[in-house]
C-alpha positions in Angstrom: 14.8 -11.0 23.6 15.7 -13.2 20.3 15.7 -16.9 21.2 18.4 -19.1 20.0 17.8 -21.7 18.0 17.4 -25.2 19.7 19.5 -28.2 17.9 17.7 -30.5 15.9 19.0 -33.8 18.3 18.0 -31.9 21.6 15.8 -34.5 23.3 12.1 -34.0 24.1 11.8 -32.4 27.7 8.9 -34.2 29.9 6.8 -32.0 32.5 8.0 -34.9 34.8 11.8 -34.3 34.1 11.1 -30.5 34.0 9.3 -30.7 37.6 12.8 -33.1 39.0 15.3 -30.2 37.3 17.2 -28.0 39.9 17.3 -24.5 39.4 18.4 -23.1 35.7 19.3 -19.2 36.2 19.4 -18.7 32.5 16.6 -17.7 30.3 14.7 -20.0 28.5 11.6 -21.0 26.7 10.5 -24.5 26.2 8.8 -24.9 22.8 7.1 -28.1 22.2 9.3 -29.7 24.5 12.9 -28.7 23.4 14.7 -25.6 25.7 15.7 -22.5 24.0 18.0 -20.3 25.6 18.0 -16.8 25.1 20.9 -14.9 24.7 22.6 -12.8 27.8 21.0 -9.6 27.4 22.6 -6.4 26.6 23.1 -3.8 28.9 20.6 -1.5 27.1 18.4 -4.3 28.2 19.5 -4.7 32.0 18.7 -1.0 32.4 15.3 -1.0 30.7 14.4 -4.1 33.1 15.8 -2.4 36.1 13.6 0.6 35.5 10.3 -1.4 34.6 11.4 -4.0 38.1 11.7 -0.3 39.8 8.2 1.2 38.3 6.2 -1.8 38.7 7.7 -2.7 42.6 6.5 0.3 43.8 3.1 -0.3 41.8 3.1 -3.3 44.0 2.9 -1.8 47.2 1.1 1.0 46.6 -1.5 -0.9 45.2 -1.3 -4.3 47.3 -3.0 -5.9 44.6 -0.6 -8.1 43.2 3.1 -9.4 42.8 5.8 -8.6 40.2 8.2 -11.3 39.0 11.0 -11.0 36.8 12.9 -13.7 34.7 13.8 -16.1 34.9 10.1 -17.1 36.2 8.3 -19.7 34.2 4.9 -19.6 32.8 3.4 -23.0 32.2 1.5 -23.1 28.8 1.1 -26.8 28.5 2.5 -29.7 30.1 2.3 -32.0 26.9 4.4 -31.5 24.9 5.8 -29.2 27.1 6.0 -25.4 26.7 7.0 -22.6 29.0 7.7 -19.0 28.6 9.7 -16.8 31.0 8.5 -13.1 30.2 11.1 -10.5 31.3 8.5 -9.2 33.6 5.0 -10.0 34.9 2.4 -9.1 37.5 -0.4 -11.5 38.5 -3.0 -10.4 41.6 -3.5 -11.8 44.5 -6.6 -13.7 43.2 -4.6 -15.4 40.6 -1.6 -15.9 43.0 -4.1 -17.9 45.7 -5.2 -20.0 42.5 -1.4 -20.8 42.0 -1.2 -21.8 46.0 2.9 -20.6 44.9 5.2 -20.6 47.4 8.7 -19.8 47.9 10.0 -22.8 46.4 8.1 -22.1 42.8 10.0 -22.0 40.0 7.4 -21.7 37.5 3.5 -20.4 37.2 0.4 -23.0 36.3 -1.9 -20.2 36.8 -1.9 -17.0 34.0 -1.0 -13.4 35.2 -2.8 -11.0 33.9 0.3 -8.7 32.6 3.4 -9.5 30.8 6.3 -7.6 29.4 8.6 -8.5 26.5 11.6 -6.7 26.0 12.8 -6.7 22.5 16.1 -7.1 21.2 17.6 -6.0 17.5 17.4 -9.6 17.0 13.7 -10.6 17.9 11.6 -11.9 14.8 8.0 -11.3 14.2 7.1 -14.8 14.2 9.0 -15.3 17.6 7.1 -12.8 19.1 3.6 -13.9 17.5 4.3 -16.9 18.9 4.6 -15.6 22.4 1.6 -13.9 22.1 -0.3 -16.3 21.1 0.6 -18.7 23.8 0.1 -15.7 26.6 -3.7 -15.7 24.6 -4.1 -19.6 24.9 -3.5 -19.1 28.8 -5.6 -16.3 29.4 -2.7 -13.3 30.1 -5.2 -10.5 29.4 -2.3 -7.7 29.1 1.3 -7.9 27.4 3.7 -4.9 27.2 6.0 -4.8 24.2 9.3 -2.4 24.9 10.7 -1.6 21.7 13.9 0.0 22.5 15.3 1.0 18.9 12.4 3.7 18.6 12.1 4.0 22.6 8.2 3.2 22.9 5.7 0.5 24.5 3.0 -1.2 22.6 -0.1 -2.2 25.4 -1.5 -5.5 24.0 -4.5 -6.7 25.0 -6.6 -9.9 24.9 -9.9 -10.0 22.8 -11.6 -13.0 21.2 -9.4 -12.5 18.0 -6.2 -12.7 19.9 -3.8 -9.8 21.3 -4.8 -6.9 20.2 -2.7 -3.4 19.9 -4.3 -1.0 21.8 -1.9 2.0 22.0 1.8 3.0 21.4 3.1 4.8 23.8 6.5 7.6 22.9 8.5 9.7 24.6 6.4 12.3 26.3 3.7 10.0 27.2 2.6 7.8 30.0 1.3 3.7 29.9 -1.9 3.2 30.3 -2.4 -0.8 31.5 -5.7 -2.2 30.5 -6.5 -4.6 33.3 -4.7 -2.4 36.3 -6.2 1.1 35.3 -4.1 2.3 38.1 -1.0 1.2 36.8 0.7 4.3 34.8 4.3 4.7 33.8 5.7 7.7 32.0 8.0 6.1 28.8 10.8 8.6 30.0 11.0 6.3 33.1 11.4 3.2 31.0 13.8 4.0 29.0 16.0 6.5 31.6 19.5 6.0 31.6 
């Protein structure tokens, strides 16, 4: 999703004024301390999310080895300065989860999950996106999805000593493979279905 830009006199957010917010139900990132909201997403965007929420629920209790979060679920990159991302998705296991000792009143993640998925929008720069990427990297995320609805196809990223890495593209007609959950498959059709 393309992140709007933050104004030059937004004041610096501090993890402690972060941890004393209540609950925000818009999208965000924090980026070296100063909130950018996202823009409401399109409805090209709700359905893709809906069907990706549908596929990976149900590969969450067939496989029991892990949860699935949508957004708005923060990731912690850094406390100082601070920086957070909310992928539109994400599934972290159980092993990860126990790390994170979360509960039901967490609003955000100190612990990495292993897979995220970005969404794109017409909007979303390059940089934006490498930027994202590199901060899943600097946490350990091992896996990151990017849906690419204009040519209807998901690129599998994953993690390697030089960064994210592109391991496939995945079209119509095929099925995603995920890296670190080799059971996890999803046909594109289902992805994109209207």
């Amino acid at each position: 999703m393309a992140m709007a830009q933050a104004g030059p006199l937004a004041p610096l957010l501090t993890f402690e004024e972060y941890l004393a917010e209540g609950e925000i139900s818009r999208q965000y990132d924090i980026v070296d301390g100063r909130r950018v909201y996202m823009p409401g997403p399109t409805r090209g965007h709700q359905r893709i999310s809906k069907n990706l929420t549908r596929l990976l629920l149900r590969f969450e209790h067939a496989s029991g080895v892990g949860q699935m979060y949508y957004a708005p679920m923060d990731v912690l990159i850094r406390p100082v300065p601070l920086q957070t991302r909310q992928p539109d998705l994400l599934l972290i296991s159980n092993e990860r989860l126990a790390r994170a000792a979360i509960t039901d009143d967490t609003v955000f993640l100190t612990v990495a999950p292993e897979l995220v998925v970005e969404i794109l929008s017409a909007s979303d720069r390059g940089k934006a996106i490498a930027d994202k990427l590199d901060d899943y990297d600097k946490i350990g995320v091992g896996e990151c999805w990017i849906v690419r609805p204009e040519g209807q196809t998901v690129e599998v990223r994953a993690r390697d000593p030089r960064g994210h890495v592109n391991i496939a593209v995945y079209g119509q007609g095929q099925e995603v493979q995920s890296v670190i959950f080799p059971d996890l498959r999803v046909a594109v059709a289902d992805v994109f279905a209207e």
